[in-house]
N, C-alpha and C positions, 0 to 999 in steps of 0.2 A: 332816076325813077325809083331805085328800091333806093335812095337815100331816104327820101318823101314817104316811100312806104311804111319804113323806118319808122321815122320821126310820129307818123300818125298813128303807128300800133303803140308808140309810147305817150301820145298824149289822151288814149285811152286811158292809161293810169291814174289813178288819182294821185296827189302829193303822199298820202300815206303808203300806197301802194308802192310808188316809186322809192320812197326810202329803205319799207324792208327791203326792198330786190336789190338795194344800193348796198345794204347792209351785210344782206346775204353774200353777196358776188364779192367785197370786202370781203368779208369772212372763208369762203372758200376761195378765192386766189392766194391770203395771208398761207390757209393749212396748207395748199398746192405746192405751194414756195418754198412753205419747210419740209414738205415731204420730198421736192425734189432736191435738197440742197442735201436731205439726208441719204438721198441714193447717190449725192454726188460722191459725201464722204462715204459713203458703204464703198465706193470703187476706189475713192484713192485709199482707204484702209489697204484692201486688197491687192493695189498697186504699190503701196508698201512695202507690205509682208513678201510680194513678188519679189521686189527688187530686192529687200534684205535677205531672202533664202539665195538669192543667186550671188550676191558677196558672201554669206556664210560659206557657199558649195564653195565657191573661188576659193578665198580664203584657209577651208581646209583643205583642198585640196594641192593649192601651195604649199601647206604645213607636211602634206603627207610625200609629195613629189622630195622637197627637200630635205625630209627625214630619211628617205630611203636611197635616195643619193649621195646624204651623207655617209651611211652607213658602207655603201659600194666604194665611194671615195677610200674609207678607210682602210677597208680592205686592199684595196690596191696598191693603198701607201705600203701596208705591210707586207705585201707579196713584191714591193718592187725592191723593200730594203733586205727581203729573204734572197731573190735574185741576188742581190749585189753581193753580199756577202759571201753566198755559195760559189759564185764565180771567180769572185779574189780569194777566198781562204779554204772551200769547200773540195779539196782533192784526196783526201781519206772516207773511209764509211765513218772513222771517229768523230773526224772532226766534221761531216756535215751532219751527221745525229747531233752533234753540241751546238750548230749554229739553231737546228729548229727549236728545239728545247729554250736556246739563251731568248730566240724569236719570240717564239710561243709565251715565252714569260713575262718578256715587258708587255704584249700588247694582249688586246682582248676581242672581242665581237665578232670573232668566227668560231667554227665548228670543229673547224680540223685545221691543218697545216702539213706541209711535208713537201715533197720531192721526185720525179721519175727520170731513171738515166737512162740512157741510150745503150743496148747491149752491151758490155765487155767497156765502157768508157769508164769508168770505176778503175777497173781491175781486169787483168786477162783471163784468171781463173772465176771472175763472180759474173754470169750472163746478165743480172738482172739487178738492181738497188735501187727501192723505193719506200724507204720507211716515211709512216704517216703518225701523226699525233693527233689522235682525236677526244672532244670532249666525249666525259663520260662521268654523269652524277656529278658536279662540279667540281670535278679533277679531271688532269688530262692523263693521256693512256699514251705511249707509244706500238707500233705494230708496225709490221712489214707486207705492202700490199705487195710484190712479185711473190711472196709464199704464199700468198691466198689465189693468185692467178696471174695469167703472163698477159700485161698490159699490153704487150707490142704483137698480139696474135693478130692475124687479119680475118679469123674467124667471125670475129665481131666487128663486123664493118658497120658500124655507126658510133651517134656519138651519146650514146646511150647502153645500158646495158654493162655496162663497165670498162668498154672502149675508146676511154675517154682522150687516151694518151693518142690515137690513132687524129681525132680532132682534132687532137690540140696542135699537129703538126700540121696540119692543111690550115686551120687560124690562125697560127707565128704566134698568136698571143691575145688577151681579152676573155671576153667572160663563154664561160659555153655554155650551152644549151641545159634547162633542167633535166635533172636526173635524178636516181636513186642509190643511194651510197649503204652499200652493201657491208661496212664495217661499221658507220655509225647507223643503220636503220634510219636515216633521217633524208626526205627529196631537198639535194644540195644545189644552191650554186656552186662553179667554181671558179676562180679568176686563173688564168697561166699566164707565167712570161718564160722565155727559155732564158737557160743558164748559158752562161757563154764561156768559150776556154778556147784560145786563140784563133776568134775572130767566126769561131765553131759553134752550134748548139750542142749539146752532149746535153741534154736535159729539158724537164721544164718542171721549176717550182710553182705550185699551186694553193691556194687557200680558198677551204670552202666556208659557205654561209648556210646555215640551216634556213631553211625558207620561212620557216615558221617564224624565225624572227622580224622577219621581213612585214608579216602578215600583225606580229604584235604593234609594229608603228600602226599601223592604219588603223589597228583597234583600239588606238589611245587617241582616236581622233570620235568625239561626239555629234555622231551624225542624226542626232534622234532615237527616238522609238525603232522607227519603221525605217530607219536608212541602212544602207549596207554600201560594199566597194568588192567589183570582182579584178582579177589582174588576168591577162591575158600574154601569153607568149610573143617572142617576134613573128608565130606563124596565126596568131589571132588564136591559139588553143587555149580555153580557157585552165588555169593552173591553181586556181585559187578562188572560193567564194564566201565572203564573209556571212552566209546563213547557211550555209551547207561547208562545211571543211570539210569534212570526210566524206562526202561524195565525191570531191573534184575527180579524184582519182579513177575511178572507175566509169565519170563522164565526159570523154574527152569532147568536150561540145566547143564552139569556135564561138567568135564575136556573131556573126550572123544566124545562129542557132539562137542565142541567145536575143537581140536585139531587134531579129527579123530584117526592117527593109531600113535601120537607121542606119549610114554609113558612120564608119570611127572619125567624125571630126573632131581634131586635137588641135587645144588651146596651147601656143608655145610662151615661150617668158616675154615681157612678164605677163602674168595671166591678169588680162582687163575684159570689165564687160563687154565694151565694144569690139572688142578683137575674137572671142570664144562664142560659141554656138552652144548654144541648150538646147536635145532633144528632149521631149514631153516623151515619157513612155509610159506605161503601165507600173504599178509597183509589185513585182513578185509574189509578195505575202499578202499586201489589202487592194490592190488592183486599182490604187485610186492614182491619179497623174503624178507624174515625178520627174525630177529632172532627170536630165545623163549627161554628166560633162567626165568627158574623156581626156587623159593626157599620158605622153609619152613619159616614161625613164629612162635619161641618155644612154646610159651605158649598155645596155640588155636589148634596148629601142622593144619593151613589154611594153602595154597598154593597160592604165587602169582606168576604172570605168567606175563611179562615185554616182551614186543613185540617192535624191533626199525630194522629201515627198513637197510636192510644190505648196503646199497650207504648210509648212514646219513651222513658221511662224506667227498664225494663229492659235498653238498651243504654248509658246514660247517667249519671253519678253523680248520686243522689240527694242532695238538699237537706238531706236529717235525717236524725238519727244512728238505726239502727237496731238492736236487739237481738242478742247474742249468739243466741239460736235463727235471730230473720230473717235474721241475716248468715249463719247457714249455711243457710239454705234460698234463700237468692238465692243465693249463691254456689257450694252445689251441687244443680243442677238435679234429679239422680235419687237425693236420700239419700230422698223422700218416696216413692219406688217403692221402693228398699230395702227401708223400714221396712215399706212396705205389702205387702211379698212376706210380710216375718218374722210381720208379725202373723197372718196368714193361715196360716202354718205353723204357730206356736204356738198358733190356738184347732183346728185339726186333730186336733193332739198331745192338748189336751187333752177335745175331745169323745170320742178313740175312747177316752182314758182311764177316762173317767166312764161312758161306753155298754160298756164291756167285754164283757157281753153280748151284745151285736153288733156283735162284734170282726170276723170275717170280713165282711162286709156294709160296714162301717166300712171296711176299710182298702182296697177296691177304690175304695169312692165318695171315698177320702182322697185316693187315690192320683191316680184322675181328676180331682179339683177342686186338688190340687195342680202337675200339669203344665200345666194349663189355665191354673194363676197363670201360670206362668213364662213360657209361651208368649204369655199377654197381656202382661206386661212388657215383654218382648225386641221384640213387635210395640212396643208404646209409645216403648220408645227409637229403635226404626227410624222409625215416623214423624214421633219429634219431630226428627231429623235432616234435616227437610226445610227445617227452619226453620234448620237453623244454620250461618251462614256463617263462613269461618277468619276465627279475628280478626286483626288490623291490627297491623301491627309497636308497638309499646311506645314505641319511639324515632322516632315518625311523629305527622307532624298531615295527616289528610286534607279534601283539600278537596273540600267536597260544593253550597257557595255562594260568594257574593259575600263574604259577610256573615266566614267564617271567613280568605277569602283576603287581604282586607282588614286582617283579625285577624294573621295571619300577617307580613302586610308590617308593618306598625308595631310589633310586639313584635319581627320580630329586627332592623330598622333601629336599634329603641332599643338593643336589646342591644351590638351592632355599636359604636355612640357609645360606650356603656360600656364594651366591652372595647377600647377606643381603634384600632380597624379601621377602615381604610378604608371611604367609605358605600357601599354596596352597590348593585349595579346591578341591575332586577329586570328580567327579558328575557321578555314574555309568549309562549308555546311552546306549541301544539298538533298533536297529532297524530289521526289517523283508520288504523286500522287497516280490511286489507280483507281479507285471508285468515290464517288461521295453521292450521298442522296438523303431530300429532307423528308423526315417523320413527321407524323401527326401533330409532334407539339412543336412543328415549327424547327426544331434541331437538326445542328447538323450533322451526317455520322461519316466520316474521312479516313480513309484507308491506307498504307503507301509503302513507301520505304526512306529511309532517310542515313547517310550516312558522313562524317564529318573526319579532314584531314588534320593529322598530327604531325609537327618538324619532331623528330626524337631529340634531336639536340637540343630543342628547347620546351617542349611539352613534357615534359615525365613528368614534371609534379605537378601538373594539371589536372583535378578530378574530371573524367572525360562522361562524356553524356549530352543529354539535353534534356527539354520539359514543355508541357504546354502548360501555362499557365492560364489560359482561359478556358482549360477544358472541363468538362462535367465529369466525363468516365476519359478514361486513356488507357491505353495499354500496347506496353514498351519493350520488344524483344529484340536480344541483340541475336544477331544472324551470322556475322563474320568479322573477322581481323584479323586486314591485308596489311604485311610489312613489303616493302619494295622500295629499293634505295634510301633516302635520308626521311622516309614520312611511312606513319601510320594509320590505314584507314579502318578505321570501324565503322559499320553499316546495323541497322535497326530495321525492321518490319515494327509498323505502328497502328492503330488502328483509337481512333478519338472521336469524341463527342462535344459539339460544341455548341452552344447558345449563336442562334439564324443570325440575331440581332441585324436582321434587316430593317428598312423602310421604305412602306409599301404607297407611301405619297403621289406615287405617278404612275400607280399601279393604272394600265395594264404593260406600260413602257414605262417601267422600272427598271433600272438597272445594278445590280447589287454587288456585292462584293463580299468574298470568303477570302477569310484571312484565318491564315494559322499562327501565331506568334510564339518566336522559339527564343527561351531561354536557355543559355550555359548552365550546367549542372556546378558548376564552381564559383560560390560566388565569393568565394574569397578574394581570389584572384580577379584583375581586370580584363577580364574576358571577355570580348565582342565577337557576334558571329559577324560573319560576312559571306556573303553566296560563292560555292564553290564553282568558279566561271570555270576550269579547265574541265568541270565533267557534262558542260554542254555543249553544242554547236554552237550557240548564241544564246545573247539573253535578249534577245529582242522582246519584245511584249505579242507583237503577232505573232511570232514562233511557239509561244504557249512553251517555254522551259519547264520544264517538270512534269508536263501532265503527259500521259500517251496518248497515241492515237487516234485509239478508240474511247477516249475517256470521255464521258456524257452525264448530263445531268437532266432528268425526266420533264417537259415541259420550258426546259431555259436552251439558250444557247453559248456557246462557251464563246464571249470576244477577246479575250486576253489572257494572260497570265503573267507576274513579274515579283520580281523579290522590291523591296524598300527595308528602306531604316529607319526606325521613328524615332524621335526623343523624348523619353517620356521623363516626365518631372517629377520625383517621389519626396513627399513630406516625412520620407525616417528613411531608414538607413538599413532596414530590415533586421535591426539587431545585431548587425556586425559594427564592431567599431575598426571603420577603415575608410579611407578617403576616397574608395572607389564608389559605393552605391550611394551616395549623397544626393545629388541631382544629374538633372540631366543624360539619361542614358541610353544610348542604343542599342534598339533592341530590334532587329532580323525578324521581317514578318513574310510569310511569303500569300500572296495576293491572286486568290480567281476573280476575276472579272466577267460576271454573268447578264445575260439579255433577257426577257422571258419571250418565251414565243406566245404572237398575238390573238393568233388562230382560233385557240380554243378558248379564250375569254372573250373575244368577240362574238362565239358562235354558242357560248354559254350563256352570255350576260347582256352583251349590249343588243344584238339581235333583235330579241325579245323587246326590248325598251322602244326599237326605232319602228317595229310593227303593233305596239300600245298609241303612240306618238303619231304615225299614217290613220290606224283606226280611229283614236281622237278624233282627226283634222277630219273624216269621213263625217263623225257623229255631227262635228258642228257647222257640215255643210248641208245636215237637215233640218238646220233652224231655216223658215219663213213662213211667211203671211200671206204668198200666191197660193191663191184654191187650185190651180192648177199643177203645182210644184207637191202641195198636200197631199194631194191626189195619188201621186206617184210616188213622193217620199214616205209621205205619213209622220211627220213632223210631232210627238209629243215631250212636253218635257218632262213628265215621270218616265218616260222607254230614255230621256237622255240620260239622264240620271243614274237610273238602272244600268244602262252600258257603261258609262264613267264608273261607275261603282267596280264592274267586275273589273274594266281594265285595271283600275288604282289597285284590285287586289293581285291581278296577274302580275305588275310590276312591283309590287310588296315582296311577292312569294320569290321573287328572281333575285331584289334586295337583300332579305334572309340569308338566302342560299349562299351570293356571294359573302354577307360577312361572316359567316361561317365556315367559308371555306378559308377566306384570307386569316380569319385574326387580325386583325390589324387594330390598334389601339386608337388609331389617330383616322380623321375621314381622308378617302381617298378619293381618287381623279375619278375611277368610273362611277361612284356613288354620286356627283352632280348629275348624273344624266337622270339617274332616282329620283333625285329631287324636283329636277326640270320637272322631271316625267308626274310629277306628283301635281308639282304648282298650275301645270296646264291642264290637268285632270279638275282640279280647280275652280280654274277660269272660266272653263268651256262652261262645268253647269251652272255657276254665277251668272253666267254672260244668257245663257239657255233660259234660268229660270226669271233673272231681270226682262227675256224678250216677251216670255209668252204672260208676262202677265200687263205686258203694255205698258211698262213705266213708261214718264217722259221725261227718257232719256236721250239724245241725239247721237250718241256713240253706237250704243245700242239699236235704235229702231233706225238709223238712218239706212236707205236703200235696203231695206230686207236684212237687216243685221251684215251689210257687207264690208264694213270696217271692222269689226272679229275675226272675220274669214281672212282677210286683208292682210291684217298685222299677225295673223298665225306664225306665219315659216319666219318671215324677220328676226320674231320676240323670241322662238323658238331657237333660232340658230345663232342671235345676236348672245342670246344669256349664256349658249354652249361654249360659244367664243368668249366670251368675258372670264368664264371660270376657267375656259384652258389655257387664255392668254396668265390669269393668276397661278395656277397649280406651276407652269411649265418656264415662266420668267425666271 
């Protein structure tokens, strides 16, 4: 029965009729097709990027498990051959001072070395023999720890605190618990084995590890921007945080403090997808999802905990080759709202085709679900511009760790050799910015302090300083000069002026960028800065290194901060003749990353524009020809006119204001709503003055002029979306 029903509501059709509807429905299943095949690839993109960040996380975290095993391996090798020796040859104070010494010199990668003996086992007249050899300024130092205090007190019952030797006998031997070493100032491990002397302990030799080193592996591992790695104790106390170093100490927080309700599931060797567990957590600094892959280290049985943000690969080049469709759906973010406007449009088109019948009915509810699209799109790119920060010069490597700065120093050192340059000298350079805030003409005025480390043994004939070389005004006072072990540092209070050189293309979500660019005061020499990593916590980019606190910019908000290196190509040589400033050079920029807040351009600018635009839509809902409707509206077209007029000048006056406030040389995103806002101002009395004079027009007079009213919020919303989809591509 509804086949039959079917078949007769289509032989209603005529042959023409039936072809467009053939045509149409062609038409939109074709765009359907591709717009679904493009949300296919928008998810296996996505599903890519997943799985490549969860090999990346493996991967380093393999690299870091076995860097820092290695490292405990090695120590043990050399505490087991300290053992041996001291047992077979070690029965004088002379001669086990000569074996640490002979120890200490072949090998390397601990902090200290040395020995603790058992009362009177020495000697009957000496109670106590424990001399240690600890680093100190890349020399070692010998000392005696029983003259600094009596290891074998039971005062100190734990194995901390400097009762170490009390542990070490209830352990027999292996690694003890962290602590703080009171001779080198540094929280050590320490590995013991006991000495043996017929079949007897009388002792135990120990070598410790400064922890710090421990913590430099991990930070030669490039986890991103936004990644970090915490290590936690055998009791889950957290020991270490690669965004925070210098708080650990003073927050003895556990795994469960930290991670809440994820338990430590730890991936063992070898580490495979299938076999490891990924918690999703929050990410500390941008709160956006991240992994958590947790794994042991044998020896210690610590827990480290490798945090990378689950998109890492969306800013990052992937691993595999990926599809002509994926390549264009990574690489443009809004063709899948495009297509998703178009296909939306085209089954429109085609249901009021098919429902013809109820065509009027149809084309109101078209019309509403069509503005509605647009208005949801336009909303969509405005908020995914929360997420997008300007990209990074082309010609730049930024430094966001250890791990890349590292990267940087040995790739152009090599290079350097190869282009037969002079070696390059790397000058670690930080700065702290304290105020900045833009004037009138658009400039920037930047406050701070800045200071830069010197090796003495090899810096003295270095002219020391720095320069902005984009600056308008500057001004440069030196402050201090710290000597301390084998480096000198001199520090500067700075205070510069610099050209905004923004673009304000997407203004009102514009996101801009202040950079400071620092030149070496030496250019004779081949002098490269490089960011001083050890005078921060991190260089992460959310971290914001360099800037304080409370450091704010009037109207913006701060999303990042980070140093880079640019290569900049110069056609002279500045007038030296020397192989160093030829081309090619890096030059240490350091980088604000600014948002503007939307608030008050929305409630200054656009506001105004979208109650010109309601008002409009009101004027040209008193176009008709019912004496009835007249009656009530009072429908003229010189009173349309006269309203259109004052609106066009209320959204003139709002236009003025904003380009006066911006300066901006080039048109910008919210001046299309001006112009909208002009063209519809336009239309309406065109449309106004074509009705009331009767032309015969059918667009115009059909149904009381209700195809104008009709196609209002569409053409309105459709043009909005056209220009934001261009400004924002």
């Amino acid at each position: 029965m509804k086949l039959n029903a079917i078949l007769a509501y289509w032989r209603m059709y005529g042959m023409h009729r039936r072809r467009v509807v053939i045509s149409v429905l062609f038409i939109t299943l074709l765009i359907s097709a591709f717009t679904l095949s493009l949300f296919v690839a928008n998810w296996q993109v996505n599903s890519i990027q997943d799985e490549q960040t969860r090999q990346y996380l493996l991967a380093n975290s393999l690299k870091v498990k076995k860097s820092i095993e290695k490292h405990f391996h090695k120590v043990e090798y050399v505490n087991k051959e300290l053992s041996k020796q001291l047992s077979e040859k070690g029965h004088t104070e002379k001669s086990i001072t000569t074996i640490i010494e002979n120890v200490g010199a072949i090998y390397d990668g601990f902090s200290g070395i040395g020995v603790a003996y058992e009362p009177y086992s020495i000697d009957n007249k000496l109670r106590l023999f424990s001399p240690y050899m600890i680093q100190k300024d890349h020399h070692y130092e010998m000392t005696r720890i029983d003259l600094l205090y009596d290891y074998t007190a039971k005062t100190l019952n734990q194995c901390v605190n400097g009762n170490w030797y009390d542990c070490a006998k209830k352990m027999g031997q292996g690694w003890l618990p962290l602590q703080y070493d009171e001779q080198s100032f540094h929280w050590v491990m320490k590995h013991v084995l006991p000495i043996m002397e017929k079949g007897q302990s009388v002792g135990y030799s120990f070598v410790n590890i400064d922890v710090s080193s421990l913590y430099n592996e991990i930070n030669t591992v490039d986890l991103g921007d936004e990644g970090y790695a915490i290590i936690f104790d055998q009791n889950d106390d957290q020991i270490y945080h690669s965004l925070f170093p210098h708080a650990v100490k003073e927050e003895r927080l556990t795994f469960t403090d930290i991670f809440k309700e994820k338990s430590p599931i730890v991936c063992h060797e070898p580490f495979r997808d299938k076999g490891c567990h990924f918690n999703v957590i929050a990410n500390q600094l941008t709160h956006v999802p991240s992994y958590l892959h947790v794994f042991n280290i044998e020896q210690t049985q610590w827990k480290v905990a490798v945090i990378i943000e689950k998109n890492f690969f969306s800013h990052h080049v992937l691993q595999i080759h990926l599809s002509t469709l994926q390549n264009w759906v990574k690489g443009n973010p809004y063709l899948l709202t495009l297509f998703s406007i178009l296909t939306l449009l085209v089954w429109v088109i085609f249901v009021n085709i098919f429902l013809n019948r109820k065509l009027q009915l149809g084309l109101w509810g078209s019309a509403f679900i069509i503005a509605f699209g647009f208005v949801s799109a336009i909303l969509y790119i405005w908020l995914s511009q929360e997420e997008v920060l300007e990209a990074s010069n082309k010609q730049s490597q930024m430094i966001t760790s250890d791990a890349n700065l590292r990267s940087f120093v040995r790739d152009y050192s090599k290079s350097s050799l190869q282009q037969h340059k002079e070696p390059p000298i790397f000058i670690p350079t930080g700065i702290t910015v304290q105020s900045a805030k833009i004037d009138d003409d658009n400039n920037l005025i930047i406050s701070g302090y800045l200071w830069q480390r010197y090796l003495l043994s090899n810096h003295y004939e270095i002219g020391k300083g720095l320069s902005f070389p984009d600056s308008i005004e500057s001004k440069i006072q030196q402050i201090y000069d710290h000597k301390e072990g084998d480096y000198e540092t001199i520090g500067w209070s700075f205070r510069v002026k610099i050209s905004g050189h923004f673009v304000y293309k997407t203004y009102p979500f514009d996101r801009q960028t202040i950079w400071l660019r620092l030149w070496p005061k030496d250019y004779r020499k081949h002098v490269i800065l490089i960011p001083d990593a050890m005078a921060y916590d991190n260089l992460n980019t959310s971290s914001k290194p360099g800037l304080e606190n409370s450091f704010s910019i009037s109207g913006w908000q701060v999303k990042r901060a980070f140093f880079d290196i640019r290569f900049n190509d110069y056609n002279s040589t500045l007038g030296i003749d020397s192989k160093v400033n030829k081309m090619y050079v890096p030059e240490l920029h350091y980088n604000i990353q600014i948002g503007r807040n939307v608030i008050d351009p929305f409630v200054s600018y656009l506001f105004p524009v979208v109650i010109v635009l309601l008002m409009l839509y009101a004027v040209l809902l008193t176009n008709s020809r019912d004496e009835s409707r007249i009656g009530l509206i009072g429908f003229n077209a010189l009173e349309v006119l006269a309203s259109c007029s004052a609106l066009f000048f209320v959204a003139l006056l709002a236009h003025v204001e904003l380009r006066s406030h911006i300066g901006a040389n080039e048109l910008i995103y919210m001046e299309y709503f001006f112009i909208i806002a002009y063209t519809m101002v336009l239309i309406v009395s065109v449309n106004s003055i074509l009705f009331s004079w009767g032309m015969n027009i059918g667009f115009v007079q059909y149904a009381d002029n209700a195809l104008p009213k009709l196609l209002y919020w569409p053409l309105l919303t459709g043009l909005l979306f056209i220009f934001t989809l261009v400004v924002f591509w």
